[in-house]
ZAROMAR-458545 format. One record per residue (C-alpha): residue in three letters; residue number from 0; x, y, z; chain. Coordinates in steps of 0.02 Angstrom, whole numbers, padded with zeros to 5 digits. Example, Ala and Ser with C-alpha at 12.3 -4.5 7.8 and 13.67 -1.06 7.14 Angstrom:
// ZAROMAR-458545
(site ALA,0,(00615,-00225,00390),A)
(site SER,1,(00684,-00053,00357),A)
END
This chain:
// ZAROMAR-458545
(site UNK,0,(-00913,-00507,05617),A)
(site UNK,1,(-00868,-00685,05528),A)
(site UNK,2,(-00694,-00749,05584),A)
(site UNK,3,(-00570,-00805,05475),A)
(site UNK,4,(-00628,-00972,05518),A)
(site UNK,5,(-00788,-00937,05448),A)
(site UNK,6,(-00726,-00882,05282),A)
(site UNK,7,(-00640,-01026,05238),A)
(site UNK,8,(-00771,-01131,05312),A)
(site UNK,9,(-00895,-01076,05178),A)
(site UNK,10,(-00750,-01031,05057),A)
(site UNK,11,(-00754,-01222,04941),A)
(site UNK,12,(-00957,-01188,04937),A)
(site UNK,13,(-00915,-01068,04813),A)
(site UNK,14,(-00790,-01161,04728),A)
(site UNK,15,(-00900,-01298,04728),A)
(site UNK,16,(-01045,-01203,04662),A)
(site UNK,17,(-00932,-01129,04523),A)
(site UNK,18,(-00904,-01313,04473),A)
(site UNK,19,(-01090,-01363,04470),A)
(site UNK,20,(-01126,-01212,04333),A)
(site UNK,21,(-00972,-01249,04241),A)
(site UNK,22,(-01040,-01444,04210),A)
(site UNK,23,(-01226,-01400,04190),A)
(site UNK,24,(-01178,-01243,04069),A)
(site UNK,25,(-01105,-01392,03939),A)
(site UNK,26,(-01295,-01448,03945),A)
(site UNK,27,(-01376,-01317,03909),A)
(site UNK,28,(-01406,-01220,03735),A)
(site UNK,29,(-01302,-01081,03725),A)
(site UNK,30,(-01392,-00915,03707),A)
(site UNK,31,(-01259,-00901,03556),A)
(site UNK,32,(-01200,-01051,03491),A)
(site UNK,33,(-01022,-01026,03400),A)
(site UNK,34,(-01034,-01074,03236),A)
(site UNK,35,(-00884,-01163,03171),A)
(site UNK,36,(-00842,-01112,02981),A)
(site UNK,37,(-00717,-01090,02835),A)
(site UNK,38,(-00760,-00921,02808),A)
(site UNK,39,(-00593,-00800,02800),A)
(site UNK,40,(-00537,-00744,02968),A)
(site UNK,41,(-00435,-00576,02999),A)
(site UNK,42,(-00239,-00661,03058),A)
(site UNK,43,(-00170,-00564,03192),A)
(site UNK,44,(-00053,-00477,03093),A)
(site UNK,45,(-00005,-00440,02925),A)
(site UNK,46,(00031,-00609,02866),A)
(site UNK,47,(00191,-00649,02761),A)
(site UNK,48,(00138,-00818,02666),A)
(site UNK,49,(-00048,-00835,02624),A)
(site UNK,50,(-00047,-01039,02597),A)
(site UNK,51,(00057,-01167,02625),A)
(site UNK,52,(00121,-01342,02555),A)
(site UNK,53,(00186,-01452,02667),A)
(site UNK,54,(00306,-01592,02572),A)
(site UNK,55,(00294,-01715,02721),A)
(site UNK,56,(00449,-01847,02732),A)
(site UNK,57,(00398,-02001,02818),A)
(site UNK,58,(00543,-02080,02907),A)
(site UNK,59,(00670,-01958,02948),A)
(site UNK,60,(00780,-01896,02807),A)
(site UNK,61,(00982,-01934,02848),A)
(site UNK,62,(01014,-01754,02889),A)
(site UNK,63,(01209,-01794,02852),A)
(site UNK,64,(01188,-01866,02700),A)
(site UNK,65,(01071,-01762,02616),A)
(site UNK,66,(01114,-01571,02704),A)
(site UNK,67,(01201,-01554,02861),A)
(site UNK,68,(01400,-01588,02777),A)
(site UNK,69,(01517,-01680,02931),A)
(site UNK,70,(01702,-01698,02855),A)
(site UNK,71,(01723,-01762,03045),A)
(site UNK,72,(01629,-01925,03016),A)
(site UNK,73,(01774,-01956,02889),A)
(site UNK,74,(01908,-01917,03004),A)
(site UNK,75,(01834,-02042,03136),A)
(site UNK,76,(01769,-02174,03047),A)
(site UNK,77,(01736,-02308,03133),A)
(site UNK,78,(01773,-02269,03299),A)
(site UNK,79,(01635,-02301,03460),A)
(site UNK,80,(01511,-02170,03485),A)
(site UNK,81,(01534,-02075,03658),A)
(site UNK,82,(01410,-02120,03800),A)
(site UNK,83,(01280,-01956,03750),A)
(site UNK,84,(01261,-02045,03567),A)
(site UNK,85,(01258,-02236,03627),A)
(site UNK,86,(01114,-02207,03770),A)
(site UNK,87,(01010,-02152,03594),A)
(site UNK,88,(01043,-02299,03523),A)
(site UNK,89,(00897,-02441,03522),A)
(site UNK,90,(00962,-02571,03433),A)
(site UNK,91,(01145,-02599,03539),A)
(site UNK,92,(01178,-02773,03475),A)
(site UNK,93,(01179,-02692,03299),A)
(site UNK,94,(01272,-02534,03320),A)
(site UNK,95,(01446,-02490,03231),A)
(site UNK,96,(01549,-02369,03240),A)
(site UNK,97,(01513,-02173,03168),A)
(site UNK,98,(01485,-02179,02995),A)
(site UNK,99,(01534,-02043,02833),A)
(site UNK,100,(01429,-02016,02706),A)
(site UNK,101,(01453,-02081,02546),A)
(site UNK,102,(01394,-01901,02445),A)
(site UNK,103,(01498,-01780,02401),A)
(site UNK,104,(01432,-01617,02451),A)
(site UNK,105,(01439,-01451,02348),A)
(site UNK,106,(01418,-01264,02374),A)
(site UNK,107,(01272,-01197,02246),A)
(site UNK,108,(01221,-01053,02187),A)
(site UNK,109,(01253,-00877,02221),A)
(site UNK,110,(01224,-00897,02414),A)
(site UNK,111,(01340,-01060,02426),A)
(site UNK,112,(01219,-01179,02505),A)
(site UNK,113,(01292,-01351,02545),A)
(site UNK,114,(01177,-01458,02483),A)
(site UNK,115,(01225,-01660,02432),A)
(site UNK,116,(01257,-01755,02277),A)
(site UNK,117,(01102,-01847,02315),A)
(site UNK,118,(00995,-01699,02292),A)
(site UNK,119,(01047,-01623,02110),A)
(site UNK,120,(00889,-01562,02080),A)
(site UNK,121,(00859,-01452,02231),A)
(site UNK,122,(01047,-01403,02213),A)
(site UNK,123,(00994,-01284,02065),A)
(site UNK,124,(00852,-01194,02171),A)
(site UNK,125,(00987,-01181,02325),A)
(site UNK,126,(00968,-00988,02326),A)
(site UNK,127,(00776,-01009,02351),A)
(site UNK,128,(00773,-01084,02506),A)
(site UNK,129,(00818,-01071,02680),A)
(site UNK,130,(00893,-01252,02777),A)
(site UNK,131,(00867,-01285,02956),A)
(site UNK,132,(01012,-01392,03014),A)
(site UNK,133,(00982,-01387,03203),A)
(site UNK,134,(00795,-01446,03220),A)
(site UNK,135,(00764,-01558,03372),A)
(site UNK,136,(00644,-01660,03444),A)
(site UNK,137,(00591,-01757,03589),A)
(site UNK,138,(00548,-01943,03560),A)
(site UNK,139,(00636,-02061,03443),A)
(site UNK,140,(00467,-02174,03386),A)
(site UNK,141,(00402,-02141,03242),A)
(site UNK,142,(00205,-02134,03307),A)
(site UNK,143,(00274,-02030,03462),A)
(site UNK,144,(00378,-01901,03346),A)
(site UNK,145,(00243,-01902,03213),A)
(site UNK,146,(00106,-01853,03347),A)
(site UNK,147,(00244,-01697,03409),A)
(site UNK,148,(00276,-01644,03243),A)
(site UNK,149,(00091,-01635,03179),A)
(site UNK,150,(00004,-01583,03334),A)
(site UNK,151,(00129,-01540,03460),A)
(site UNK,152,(00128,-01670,03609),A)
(site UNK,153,(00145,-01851,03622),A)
(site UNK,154,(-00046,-01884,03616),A)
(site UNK,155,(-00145,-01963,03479),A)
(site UNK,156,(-00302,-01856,03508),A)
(site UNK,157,(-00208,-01676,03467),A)
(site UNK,158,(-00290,-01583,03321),A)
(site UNK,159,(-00160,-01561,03187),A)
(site UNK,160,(-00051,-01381,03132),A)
(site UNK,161,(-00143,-01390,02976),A)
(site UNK,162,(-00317,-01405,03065),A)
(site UNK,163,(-00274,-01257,03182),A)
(site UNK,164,(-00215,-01164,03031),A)
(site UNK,165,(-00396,-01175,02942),A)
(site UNK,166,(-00479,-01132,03112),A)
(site UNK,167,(-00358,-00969,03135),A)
(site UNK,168,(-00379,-00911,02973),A)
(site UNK,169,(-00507,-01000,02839),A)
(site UNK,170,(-00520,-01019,02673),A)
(site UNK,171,(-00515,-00893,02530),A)
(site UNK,172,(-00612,-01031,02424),A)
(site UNK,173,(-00776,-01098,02490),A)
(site UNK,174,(-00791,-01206,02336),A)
(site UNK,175,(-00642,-01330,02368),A)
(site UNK,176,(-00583,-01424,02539),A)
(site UNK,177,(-00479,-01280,02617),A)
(site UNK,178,(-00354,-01411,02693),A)
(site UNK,179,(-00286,-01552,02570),A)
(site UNK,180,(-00214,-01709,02580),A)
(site UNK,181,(-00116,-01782,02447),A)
(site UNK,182,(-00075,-01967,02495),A)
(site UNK,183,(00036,-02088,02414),A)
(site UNK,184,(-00067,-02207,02317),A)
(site UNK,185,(00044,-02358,02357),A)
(site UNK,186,(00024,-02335,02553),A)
(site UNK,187,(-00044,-02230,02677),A)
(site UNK,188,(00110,-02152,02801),A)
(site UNK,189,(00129,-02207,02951),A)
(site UNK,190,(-00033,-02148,03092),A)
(site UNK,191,(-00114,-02119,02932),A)
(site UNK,192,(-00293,-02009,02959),A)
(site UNK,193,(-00191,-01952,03130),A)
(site UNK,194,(-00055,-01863,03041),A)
(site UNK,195,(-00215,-01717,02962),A)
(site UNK,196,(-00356,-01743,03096),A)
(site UNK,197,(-00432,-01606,03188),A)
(site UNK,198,(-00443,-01699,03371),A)
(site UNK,199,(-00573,-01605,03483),A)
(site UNK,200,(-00561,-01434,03355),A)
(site UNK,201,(-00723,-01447,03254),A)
(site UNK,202,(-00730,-01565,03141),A)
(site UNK,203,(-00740,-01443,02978),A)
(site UNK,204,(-00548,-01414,02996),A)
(site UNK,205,(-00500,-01576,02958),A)
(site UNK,206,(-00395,-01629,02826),A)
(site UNK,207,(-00493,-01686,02661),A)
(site UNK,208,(-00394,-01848,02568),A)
(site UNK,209,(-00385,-01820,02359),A)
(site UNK,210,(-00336,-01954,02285),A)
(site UNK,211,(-00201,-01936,02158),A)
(site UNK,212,(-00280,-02094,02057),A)
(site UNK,213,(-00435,-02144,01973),A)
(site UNK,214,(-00571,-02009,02027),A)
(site UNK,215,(-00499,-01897,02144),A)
(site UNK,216,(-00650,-01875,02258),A)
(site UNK,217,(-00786,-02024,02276),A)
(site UNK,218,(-00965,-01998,02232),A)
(site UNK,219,(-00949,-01823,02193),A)
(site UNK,220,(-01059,-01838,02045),A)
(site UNK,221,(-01221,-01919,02026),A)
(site UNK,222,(-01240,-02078,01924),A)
(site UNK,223,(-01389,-01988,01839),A)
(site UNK,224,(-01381,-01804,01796),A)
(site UNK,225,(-01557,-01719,01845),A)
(site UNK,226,(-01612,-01564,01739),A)
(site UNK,227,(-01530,-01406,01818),A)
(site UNK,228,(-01682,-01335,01896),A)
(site UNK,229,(-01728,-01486,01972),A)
(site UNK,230,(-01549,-01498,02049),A)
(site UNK,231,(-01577,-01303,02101),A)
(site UNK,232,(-01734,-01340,02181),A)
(site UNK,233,(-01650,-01487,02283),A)
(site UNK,234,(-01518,-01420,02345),A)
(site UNK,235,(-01616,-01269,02415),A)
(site UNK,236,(-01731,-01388,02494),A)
(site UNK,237,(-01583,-01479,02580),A)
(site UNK,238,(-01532,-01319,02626),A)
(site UNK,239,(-01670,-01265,02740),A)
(site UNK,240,(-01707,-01427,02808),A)
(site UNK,241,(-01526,-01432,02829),A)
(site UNK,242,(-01526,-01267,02938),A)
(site UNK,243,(-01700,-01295,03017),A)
(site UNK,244,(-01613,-01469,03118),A)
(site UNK,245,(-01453,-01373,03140),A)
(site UNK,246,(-01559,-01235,03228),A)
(site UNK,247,(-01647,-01366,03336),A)
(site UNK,248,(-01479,-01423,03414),A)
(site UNK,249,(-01373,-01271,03437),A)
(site UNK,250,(-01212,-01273,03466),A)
(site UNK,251,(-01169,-01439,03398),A)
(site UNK,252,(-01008,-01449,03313),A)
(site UNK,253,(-01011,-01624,03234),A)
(site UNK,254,(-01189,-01587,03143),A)
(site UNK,255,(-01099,-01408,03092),A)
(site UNK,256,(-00977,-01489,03006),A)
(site UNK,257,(-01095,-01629,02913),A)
(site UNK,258,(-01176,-01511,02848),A)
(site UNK,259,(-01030,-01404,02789),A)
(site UNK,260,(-00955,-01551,02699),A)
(site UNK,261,(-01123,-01589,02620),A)
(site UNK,262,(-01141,-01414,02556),A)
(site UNK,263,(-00975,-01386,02503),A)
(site UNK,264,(-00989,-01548,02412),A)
(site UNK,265,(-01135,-01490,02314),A)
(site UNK,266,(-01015,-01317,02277),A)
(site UNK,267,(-00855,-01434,02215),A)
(site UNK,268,(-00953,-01526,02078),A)
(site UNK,269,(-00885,-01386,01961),A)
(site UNK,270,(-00750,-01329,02034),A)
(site UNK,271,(-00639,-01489,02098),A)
(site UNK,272,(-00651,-01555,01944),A)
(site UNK,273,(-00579,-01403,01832),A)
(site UNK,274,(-00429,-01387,02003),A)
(site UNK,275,(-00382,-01571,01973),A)
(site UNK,276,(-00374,-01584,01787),A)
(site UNK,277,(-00182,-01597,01748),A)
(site UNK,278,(-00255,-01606,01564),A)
(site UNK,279,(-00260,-01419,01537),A)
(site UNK,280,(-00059,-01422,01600),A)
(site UNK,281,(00086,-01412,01459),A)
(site UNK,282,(00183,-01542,01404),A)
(site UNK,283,(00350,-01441,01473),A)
(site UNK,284,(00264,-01435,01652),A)
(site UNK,285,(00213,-01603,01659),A)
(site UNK,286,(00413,-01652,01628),A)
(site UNK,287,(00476,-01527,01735),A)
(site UNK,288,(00386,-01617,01880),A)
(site UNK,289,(00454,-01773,01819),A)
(site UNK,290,(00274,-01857,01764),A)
(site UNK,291,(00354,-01929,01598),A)
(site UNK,292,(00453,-02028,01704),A)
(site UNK,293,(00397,-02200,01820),A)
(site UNK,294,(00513,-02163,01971),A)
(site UNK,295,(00453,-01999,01992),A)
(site UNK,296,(00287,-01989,01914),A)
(site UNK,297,(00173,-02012,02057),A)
(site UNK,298,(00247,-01882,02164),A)
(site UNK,299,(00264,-01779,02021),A)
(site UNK,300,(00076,-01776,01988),A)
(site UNK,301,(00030,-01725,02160),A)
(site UNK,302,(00144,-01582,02198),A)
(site UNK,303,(00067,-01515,02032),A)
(site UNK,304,(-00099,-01546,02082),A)
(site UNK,305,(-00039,-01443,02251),A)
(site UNK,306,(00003,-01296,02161),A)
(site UNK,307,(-00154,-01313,02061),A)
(site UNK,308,(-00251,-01306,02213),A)
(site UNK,309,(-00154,-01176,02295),A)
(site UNK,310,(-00155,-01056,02161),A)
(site UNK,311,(-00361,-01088,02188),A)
(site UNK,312,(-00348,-01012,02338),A)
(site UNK,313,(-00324,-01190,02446),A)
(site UNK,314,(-00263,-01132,02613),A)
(site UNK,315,(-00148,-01284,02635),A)
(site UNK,316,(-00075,-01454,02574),A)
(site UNK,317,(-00004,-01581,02634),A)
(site UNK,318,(00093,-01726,02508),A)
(site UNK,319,(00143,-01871,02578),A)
(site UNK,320,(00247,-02022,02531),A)
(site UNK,321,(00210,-02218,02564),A)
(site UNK,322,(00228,-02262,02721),A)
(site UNK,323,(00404,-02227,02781),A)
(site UNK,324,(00541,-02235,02655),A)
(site UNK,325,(00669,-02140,02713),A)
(site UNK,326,(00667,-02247,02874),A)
(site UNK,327,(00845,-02333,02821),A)
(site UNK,328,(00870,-02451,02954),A)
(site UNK,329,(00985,-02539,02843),A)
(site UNK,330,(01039,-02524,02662),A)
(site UNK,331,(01048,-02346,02680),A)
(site UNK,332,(01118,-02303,02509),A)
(site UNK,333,(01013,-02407,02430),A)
(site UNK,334,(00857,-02323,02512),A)
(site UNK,335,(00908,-02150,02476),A)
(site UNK,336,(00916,-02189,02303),A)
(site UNK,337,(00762,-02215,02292),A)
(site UNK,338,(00700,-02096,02412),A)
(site UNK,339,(00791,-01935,02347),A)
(site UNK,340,(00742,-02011,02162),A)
(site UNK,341,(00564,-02017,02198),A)
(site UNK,342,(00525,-01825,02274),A)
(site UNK,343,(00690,-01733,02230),A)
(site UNK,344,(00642,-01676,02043),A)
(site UNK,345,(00468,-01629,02070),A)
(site UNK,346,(00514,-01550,02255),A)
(site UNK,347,(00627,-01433,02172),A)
(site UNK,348,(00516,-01407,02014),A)
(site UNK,349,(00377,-01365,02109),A)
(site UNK,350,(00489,-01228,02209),A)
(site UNK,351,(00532,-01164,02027),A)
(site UNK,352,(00346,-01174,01956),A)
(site UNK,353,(00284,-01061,02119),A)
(site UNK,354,(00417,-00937,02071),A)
(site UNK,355,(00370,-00932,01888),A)
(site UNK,356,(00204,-00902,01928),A)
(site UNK,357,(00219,-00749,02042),A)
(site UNK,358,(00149,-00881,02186),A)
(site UNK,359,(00317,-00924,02285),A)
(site UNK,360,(00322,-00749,02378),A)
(site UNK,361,(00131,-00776,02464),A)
(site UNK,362,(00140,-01000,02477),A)
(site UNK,363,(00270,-01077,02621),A)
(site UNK,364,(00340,-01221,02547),A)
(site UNK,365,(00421,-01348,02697),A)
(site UNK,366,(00492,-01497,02668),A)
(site UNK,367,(00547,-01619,02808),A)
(site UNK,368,(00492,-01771,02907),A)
(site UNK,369,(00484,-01810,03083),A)
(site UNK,370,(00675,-01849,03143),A)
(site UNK,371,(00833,-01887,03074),A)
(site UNK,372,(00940,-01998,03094),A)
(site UNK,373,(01092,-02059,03175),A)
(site UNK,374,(01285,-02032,03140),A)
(site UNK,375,(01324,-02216,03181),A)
(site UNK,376,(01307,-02371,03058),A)
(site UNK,377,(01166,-02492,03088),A)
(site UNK,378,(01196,-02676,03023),A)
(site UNK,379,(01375,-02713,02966),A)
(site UNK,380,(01458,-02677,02808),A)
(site UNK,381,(01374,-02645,02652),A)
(site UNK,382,(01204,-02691,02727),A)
(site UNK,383,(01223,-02538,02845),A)
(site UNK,384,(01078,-02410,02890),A)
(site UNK,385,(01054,-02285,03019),A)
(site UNK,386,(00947,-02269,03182),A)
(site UNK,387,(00826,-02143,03200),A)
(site UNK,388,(00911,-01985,03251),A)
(site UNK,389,(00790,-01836,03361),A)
(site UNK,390,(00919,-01750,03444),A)
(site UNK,391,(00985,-01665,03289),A)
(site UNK,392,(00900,-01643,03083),A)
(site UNK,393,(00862,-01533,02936),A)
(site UNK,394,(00713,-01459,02850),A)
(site UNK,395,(00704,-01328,02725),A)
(site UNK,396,(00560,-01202,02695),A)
(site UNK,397,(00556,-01074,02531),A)
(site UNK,398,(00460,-00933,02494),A)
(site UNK,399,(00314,-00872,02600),A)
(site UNK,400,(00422,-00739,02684),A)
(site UNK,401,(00596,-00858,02737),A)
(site UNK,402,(00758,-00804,02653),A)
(site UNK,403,(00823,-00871,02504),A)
(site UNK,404,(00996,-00962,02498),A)
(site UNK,405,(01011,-00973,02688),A)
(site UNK,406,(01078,-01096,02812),A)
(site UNK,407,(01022,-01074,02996),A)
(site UNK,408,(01086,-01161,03162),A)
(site UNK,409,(01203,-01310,03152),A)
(site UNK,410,(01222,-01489,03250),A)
(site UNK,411,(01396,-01551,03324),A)
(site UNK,412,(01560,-01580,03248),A)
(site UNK,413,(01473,-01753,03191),A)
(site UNK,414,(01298,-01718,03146),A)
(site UNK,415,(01214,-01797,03319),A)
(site UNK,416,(01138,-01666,03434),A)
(site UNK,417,(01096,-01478,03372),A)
(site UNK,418,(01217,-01368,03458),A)
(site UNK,419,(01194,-01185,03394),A)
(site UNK,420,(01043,-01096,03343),A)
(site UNK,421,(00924,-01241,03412),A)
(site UNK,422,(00764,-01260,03350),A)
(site UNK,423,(00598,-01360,03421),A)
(site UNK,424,(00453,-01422,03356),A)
(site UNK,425,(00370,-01310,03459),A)
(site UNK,426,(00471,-01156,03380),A)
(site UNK,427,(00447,-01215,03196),A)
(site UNK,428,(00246,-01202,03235),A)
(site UNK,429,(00282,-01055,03312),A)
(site UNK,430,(00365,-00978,03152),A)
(site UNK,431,(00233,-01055,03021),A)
(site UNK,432,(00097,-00977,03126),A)
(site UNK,433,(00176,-00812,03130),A)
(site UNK,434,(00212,-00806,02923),A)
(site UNK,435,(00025,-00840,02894),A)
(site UNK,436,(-00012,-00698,03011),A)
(site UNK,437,(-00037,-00775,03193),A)
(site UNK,438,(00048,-00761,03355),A)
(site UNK,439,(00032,-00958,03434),A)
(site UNK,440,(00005,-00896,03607),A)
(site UNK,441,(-00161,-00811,03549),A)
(site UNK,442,(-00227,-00939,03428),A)
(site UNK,443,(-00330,-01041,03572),A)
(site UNK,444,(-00482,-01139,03574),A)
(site UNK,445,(-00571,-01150,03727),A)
(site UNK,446,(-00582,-01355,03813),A)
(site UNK,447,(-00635,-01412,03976),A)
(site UNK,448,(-00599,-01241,04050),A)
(site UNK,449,(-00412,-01218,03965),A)
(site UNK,450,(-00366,-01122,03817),A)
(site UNK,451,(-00287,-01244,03703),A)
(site UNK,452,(-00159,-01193,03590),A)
(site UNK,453,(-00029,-01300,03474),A)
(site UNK,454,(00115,-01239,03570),A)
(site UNK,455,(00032,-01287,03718),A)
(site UNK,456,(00115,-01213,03886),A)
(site UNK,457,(00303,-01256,03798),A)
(site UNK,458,(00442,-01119,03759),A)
(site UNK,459,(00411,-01055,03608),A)
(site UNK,460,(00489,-00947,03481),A)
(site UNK,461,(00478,-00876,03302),A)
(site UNK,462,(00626,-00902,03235),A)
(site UNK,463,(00671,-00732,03172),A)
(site UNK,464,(00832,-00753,03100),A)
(site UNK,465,(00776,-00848,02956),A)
(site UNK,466,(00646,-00738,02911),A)
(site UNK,467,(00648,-00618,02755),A)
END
């Protein structure tokens, strides 16, 4: 009979054999290769929101200036921020004392949401949308908080939420990208292709850039039209020779998606054309989003082109401003102006449109960037600003199953560090996961023996409260 020694004598030649067929089955062909796809998948459960447009704020929006209302910055004006607030500070040298805002803020609509003066736009959708005034996160960079907010840890090689989205659920349109980027024509934000990329998912779930100028997608058309047939005949050709390589190196990922773009490049000819032609809008809708006028044009044009492409059956977009303008450092009033006048009209005029249309109930609108910012001036006097704030800021989400006219969680008696009602990062993906239909601790993809998942292993929660 073996003795105990004996068992664990020969005990790590199992382990070790178990690690030799793990790193020899990456070599070999899989009897089955996965094929990675757009097709629709079935979510886990009934979903609440079918698609989703992401208004992305660059910079960290002043949470107490624009929605989270602190009469107590008034009261102590200009006194030193405790020791909790000062260790947050990264600029010492230039730190005042706390700061009020200069906006008046109002209750609107029938729910009496307290939104600011600086916002009069959104003001008069208040009672469609739900604000989060106790959002949190862990890392006061920019890059650092940008990577946590898009793909859920401080690493630069993490697929992004929209890129998980397409690979939970797919695409109800096979003719057009199913994940969108709108970018700001004047600047790309900050970690640019980083913010939409798909990391070590597939490559087929990545993000897709539109431009918002000139021809929206390069070299979609041929400089000389062939005769239909001919083009028929082509493409069919492509097609098999297409699948014969792909069937010749199975399991390949990177060749799956190459040849997915190239196909569904071939299928957007028609179609991405007729989505993007604001021609065929009215006159009324083109001024409701604010195109008629210069400040608010650009962003104007592409959160209609985000509805066009929604109501098309585009799984998600993503609009994004130039680089980071609501970063206000210094000259914060100054910056807000023309912050909040660039994206407030056509933010809340897209809201409107989606309701209109019969779209708002089935498309998650969130708005929001990737911190706030602090309750202290920055820079003295009228030159003052404010340092980036991630213990405590405000988003807002509409439609897509969230309540309308809602406030949820709050910050301190100064707007610093949320305090009641918290929410993470890591709960916010949790909740847009669960309104499109998935539960984030089953939507994994298996790597290097782990099952990934956004949320990674971090508490996580749907927030329930603000649901509808």
């Amino acid at each position: 009979m073996p003795t105990r020694r004996d068992l664990f004598s020969r005990l790590s030649d199992g382990l070790m054999g178990t690690a030799l067929a793990s790193l020899l089955a990456r070599d070999l062909p899989a009897a089955a290769p996965t094929l990675y796809d757009l097709t629709p998948k079935k979510p886990h459960h009934p979903p609440k929101a079918k698609a989703i447009i992401q208004l992305f704020q660059n910079g960290g929006p002043s949470q107490v200036d624009l929605f989270d209302h602190k009469p107590a910055l008034t009261k102590y004006a200009g006194q030193a921020p405790g020791r909790d607030l000062a260790s947050e500070v990264r600029a010492v040298r230039e730190t005042g004392g706390l700061m009020p805002s200069r906006y008046r803020f109002n209750r609107h609509g029938q729910s009496g949401l307290e939104i600011s003066e600086a916002l009069p736009h959104l003001a008069k959708v208040a009672d469609e949308i739900t604000v989060v005034r106790s959002m949190y996160t862990t890392h006061l960079a920019h890059e650092a908080a940008l990577f946590i907010m898009h793909g859920g840890r401080i690493l630069p090689t993490r697929p992004s939420l929209g890129s998980w989205i397409l690979y939970g659920l797919g695409s109800e349109n096979q003719n057009l990208p199913a994940y969108v980027v709108l970018d700001d024509p004047k600047g790309p934000p900050i970690n640019f292709i980083q913010n939409w990329q798909s990391g070590w998912l597939p490559a087929v779930y990545q993000g897709t850039r539109v431009r918002s100028e000139g021809s929206p997608i390069l070299n979609l058309h041929a400089k000389a039209e062939d005769p239909a047939g001919v083009v028929d005949l082509t493409r069919s050709l492509l097609h098999r020779m297409d699948a014969a390589h792909r069937d010749r190196h199975p399991g390949n990922a990177e060749l799956q998606a190459r040849i997915a773009n190239y196909e569904l490049a071939a299928r957007m000819q028609m179609e991405a054309t007729d989505a993007l032609d604001l021609s065929k809008e009215s006159e009324a809708t083109k001024e409701a989003y604010g195109m008629n006028d210069e400040r608010t044009a650009s962003y104007g044009k592409r959160c209609l082109m985000a509805r066009r492409l929604i109501e098309r059956g585009v799984r998600l977009v993503q609009v994004y401003i130039e680089g980071q303008i609501w970063d206000n450092h210094n000259k914060i009033w100054e910056g807000l102006e023309y912050a909040c006048g660039k994206t407030d009209r056509p933010s809340a005029a897209l809201v409107r449109d989606l309701k209109e249309r019969g779209l708002l109930d089935s498309t998650l609108v969130v708005w929001g960037g990737e911190f706030g910012r602090l309750p202290i001036a920055q820079a003295p006097g009228d030159t003052a600003g404010r340092d980036h704030g991630p213990s405590g800021f405000s988003l807002w989400m509409a439609g897509g199953g969230v309540k309308r006219g809602f406030g949820y969680g709050a910050t301190d008696e100064i707007g610093y560090r949320a305090a009641e009602s918290k929410v993470s990062v890591h709960d916010f993906h949790a909740t847009v996961l669960h309104l499109l239909g998935m539960n984030h601790r089953d939507l994994t993809f298996q790597r290097e023996g782990r099952h990934e998942r956004i949320t990674d292993e971090f508490p996580a929660r749907v927030v329930n409260e603000i649901l509808a």
